[in-house]
C-alpha positions in Angstrom: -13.8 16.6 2.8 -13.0 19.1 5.3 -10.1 19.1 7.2 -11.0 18.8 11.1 -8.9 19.4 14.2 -8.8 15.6 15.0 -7.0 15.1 11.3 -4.6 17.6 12.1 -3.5 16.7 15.6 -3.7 13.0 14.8 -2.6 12.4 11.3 -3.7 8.5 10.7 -1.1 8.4 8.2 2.3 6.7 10.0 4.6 9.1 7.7 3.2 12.1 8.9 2.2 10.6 12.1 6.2 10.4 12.8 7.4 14.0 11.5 8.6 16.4 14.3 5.6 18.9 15.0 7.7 21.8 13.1 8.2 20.1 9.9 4.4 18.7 10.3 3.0 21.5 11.3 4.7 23.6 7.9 3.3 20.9 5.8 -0.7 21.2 7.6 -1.4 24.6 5.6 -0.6 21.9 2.1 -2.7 19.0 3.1 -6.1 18.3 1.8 -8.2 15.3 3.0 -10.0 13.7 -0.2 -12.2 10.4 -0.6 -10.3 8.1 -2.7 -12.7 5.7 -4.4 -12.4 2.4 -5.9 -10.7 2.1 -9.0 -9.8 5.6 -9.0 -6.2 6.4 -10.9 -3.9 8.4 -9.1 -1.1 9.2 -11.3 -0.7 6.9 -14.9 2.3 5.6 -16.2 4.3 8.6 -18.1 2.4 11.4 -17.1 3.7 13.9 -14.9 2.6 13.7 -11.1 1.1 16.8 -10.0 -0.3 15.6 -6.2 1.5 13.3 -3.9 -1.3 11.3 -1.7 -0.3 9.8 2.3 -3.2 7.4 2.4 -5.3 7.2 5.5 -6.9 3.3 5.2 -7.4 3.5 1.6 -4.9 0.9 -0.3 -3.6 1.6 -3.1 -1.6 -0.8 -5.9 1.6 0.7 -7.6 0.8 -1.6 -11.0 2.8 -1.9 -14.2 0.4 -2.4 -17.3 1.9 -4.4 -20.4 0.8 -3.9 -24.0 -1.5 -6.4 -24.5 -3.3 -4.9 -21.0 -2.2 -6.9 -18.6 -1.3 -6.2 -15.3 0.9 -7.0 -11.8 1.1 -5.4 -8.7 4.4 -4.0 -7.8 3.9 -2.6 -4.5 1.1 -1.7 -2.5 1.0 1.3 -0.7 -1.5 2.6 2.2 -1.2 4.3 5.5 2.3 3.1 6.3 3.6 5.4 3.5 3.0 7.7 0.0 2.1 7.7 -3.3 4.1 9.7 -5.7 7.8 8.5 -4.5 9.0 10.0 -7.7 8.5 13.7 -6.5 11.0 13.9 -4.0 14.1 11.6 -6.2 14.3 14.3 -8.7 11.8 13.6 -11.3 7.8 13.1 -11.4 7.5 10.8 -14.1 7.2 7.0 -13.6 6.8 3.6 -15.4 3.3 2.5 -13.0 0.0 3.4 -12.7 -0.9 4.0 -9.0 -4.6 2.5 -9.0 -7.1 2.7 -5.5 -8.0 -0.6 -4.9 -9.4 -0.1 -1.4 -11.3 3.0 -1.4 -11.4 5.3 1.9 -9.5 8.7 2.1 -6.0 10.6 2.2 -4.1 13.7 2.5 -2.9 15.4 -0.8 -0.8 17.8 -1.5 0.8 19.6 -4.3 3.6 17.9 -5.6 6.3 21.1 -6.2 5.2 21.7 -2.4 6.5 18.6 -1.3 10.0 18.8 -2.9 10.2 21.9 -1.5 9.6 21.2 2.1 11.8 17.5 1.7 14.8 19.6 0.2 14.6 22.2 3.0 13.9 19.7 6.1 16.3 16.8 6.6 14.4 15.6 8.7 11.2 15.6 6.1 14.5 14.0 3.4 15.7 10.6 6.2 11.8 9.8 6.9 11.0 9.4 3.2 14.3 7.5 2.2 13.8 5.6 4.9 10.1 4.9 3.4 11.5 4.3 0.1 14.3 2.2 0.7 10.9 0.0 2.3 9.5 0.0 -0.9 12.6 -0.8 -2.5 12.6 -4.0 -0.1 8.5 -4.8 -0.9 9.7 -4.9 -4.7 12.4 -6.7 -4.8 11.3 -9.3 -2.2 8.0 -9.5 -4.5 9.8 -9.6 -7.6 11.4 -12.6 -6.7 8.5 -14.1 -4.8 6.3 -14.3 -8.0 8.9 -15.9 -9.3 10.0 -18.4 -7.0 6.7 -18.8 -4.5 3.4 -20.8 -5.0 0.4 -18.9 -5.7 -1.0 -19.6 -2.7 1.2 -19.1 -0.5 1.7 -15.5 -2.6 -1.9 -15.1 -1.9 -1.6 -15.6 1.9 1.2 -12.9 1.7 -0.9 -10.6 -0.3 -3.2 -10.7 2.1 -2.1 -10.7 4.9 -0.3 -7.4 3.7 -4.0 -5.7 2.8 -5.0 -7.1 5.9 -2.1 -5.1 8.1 -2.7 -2.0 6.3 -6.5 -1.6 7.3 -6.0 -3.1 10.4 -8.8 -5.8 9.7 -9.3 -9.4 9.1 -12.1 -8.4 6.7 -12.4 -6.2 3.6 -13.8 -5.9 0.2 -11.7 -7.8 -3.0 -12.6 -9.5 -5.6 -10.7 -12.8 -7.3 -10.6 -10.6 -10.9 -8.6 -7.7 -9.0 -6.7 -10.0 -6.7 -5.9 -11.8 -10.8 -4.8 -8.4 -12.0 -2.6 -7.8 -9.1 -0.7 -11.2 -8.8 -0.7 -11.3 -12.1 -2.3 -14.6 -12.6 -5.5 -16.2 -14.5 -8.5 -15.5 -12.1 -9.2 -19.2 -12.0 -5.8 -19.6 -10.4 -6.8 -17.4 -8.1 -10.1 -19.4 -7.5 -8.0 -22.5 -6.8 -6.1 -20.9 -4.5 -8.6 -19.2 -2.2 -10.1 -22.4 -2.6 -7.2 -24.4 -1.1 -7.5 -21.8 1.9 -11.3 -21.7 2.6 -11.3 -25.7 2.5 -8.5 -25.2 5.0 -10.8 -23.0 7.0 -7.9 -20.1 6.9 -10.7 -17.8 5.0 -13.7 -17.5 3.9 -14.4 -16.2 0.3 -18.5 -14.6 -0.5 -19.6 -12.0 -2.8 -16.3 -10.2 -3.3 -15.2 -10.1 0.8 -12.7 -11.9 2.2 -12.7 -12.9 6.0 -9.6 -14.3 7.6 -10.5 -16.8 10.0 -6.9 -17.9 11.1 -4.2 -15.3 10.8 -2.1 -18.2 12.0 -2.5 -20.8 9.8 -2.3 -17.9 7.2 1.2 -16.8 8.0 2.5 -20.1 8.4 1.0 -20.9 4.9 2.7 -17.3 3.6 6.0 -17.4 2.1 9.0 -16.1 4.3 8.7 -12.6 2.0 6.0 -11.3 4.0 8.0 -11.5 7.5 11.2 -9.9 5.7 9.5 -7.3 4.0 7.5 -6.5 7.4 10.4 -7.0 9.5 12.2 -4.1 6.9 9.5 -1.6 7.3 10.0 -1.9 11.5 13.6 -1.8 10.9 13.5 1.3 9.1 10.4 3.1 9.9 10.0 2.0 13.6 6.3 0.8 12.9 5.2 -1.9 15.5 2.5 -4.5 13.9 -1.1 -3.5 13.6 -4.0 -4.7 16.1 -5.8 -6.1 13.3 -9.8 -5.8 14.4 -12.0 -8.8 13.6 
């Protein structure tokens, strides 16, 4: 993809959307916009992250993959924020796999790049602490709602999360990823989406989901997703999405 005027004067990513224009504008020469498809890895789990990504729509999971191959979601990340946190808190080597779950495009840049522009700008260093002190939030709020929470009221959460990041009430999912990312059986899955559609809170066809009540969905979410929401106004100033239908 080329990189148009309209990209550069209007970044769609909220992190870069938010830099003064000098520290923006030294970062603009660095950024490449790329198509992220589905599935696509990232970065894996103990290799070395070369590119950092600020996701434009695309969503992307932050997983942790066990030995025996299973999987959970520990954060999700899309154009609220960045993928490749490690970079810029003195190493580039993590324990997740950052996987593309919802494919559409970003800006990359160079990693080394990066740590050099967030070590020289402090303004560049409080907007991406900020950012990671969210995550911190989204993680530790998740841990402890797969834990503690029903699944489908995790579920509602979960989506209603995807939801606010592409700014729509419908997208493309299916139960076997939605499974990998709660970390759950897909049938469980099926029984909860089930308890929502018979609800009439969403509707569930050929890997699309279509919420129907937003609602009836947040009032059947767990209190995580308002806190962690709430956390990522507090710190990064970012008012709730006009989610289009």
């Amino acid at each position: 993809m080329s990189l148009n005027t309209n990209t550069l004067d209007k970044p769609a990513n909220k992190l870069l959307a938010k830099l003064p224009a000098s520290d923006y504008e030294r970062l603009v020469p660095h950024l490449k916009l790329v198509s992220l498809s589905n599935r696509q890895i990232l970065h894996e789990a103990g290799e070395a992250i070369a590119q950092v990504y600020f996701p434009n729509k695309a969503v992307v999971s932050i997983i942790t993959i066990m030995e025996d191959g299973s999987t959970v979601e520990a954060g999700l990340v899309s154009n609220e924020g960045m993928v490749g946190i490690p970079v810029i808190l003195g190493d580039n080597i993590t324990t997740t796999t950052a996987l593309v779950q919802i494919p559409d495009s970003a800006m990359k840049m160079d990693a080394d790049i990066l740590t050099s522009e967030f070590n020289r700008s402090t303004a560049l260093q409080s907007l991406l602490l900020r950012y990671v002190q969210g995550i911190y939030t989204q993680i530790a709020q998740g841990s402890a709602c797969n834990r503690l929470h029903k699944l489908e009221r995790r579920l509602a959460r979960w989506l209603l999360t995807v939801s606010d990041r592409l700014e729509s009430e419908e997208f493309p999912i299916t139960q076997e990823f939605i499974a990998q990312m709660l970390g759950v059986r897909r049938a469980g899955v099926t029984e909860a989406a089930n308890i929502l559609s018979d609800a009439g809170i969403i509707t569930y066809h050929r890997g699309h989901i279509n919420i129907l009540n937003r609602e009836a969905l947040e009032k059947t979410s767990c209190e995580c997703y308002q806190i962690i929401e709430d956390e990522y106004v507090r710190l990064l100033g970012n008012k709730p999405n006009k989610r289009k239908k």
